[in-house]
C-alpha positions, 0 to 999 in steps of 0.5 A: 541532627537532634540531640534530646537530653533527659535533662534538658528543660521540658513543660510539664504536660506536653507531648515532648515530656510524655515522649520523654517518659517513654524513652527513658522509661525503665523498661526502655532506657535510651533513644536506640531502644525506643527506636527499635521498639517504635519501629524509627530511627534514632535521630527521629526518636531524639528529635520526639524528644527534644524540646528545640525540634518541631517533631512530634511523635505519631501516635502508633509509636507512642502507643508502640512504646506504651506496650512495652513499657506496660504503662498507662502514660499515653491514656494518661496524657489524653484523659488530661488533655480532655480534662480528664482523668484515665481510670482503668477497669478493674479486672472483672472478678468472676461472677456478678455476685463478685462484683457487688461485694467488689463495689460494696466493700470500695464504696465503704472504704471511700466512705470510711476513708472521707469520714476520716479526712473530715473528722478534723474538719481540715483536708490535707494533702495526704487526705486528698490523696487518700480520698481520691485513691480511694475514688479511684478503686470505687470507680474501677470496682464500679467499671468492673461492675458496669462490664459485667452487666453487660455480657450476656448471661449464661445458660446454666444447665440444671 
């Protein structure tokens, strides 16, 4: 029978660490609740997440336990795994106008923000972090923008 330990050694990256992450995720905390919320035994969820068993975890029970923890771990580990980042989409501000001043205000925030960093003319750690955050709104804005172009306009009565 497996017994997985959080403590017990895990490569970063791997399908056994994400398990990892899931099981013992706050809003989960321990085998036999992720057990009930995947919908496997306890002795199943533990071998998913021990690094000496060859057990991997299904991707529905994955995706089971990435619902309740109301994360974004699985999508985070695939867009890795491709070579990639997973970006969410901002939630879409109402009207398109919305969504032009949303990527106008991101896009100058990212300018500003770069400007900063390389005013000195030395990219630290805190700059990078900074400038890909800052990326990182710039590109949700912009999703959100690219979502709304693409509903269909409404007819408004005059």
């Amino acid at each position: 029978m497996s017994n997985a330990r959080p403590y017990k050694p895990c490569e970063p990256g791997t399908a056994k660490e994400l398990a990892r992450q899931l099981v013992y995720h706050p809003a989960i905390g321990n085998p036999e609740k992720a057990a009930e919320a995947g919908g496997k035994s306890r002795s199943q969820v533990s071998a998913y997440c021990d690094t000496d068993s060859d057990q991997q975890a299904t991707l529905p029970f994955l995706l089971a336990l990435q619902d309740k923890t109301k994360t974004t771990l699985v999508a985070d580990f695939v867009a890795a795994a491709s070579g990639g980042r997973f970006v969410p989409h901002a939630a879409s501000p109402g009207q398109l106008v919305d969504c032009l001043k949303a990527v106008a205000q991101e896009l100058g925030d990212y300018v500003a923000t770069s400007q900063a960093a390389a005013a000195d003319g030395d990219i630290c750690a805190k700059d990078r972090r900074d400038i890909r955050l800052a990326v990182e709104e710039l590109v949700r804005a912009l999703g959100a923008l690219g979502l709304k172009l693409e509903e269909k306009p409404r007819l408004v009565a005059v």
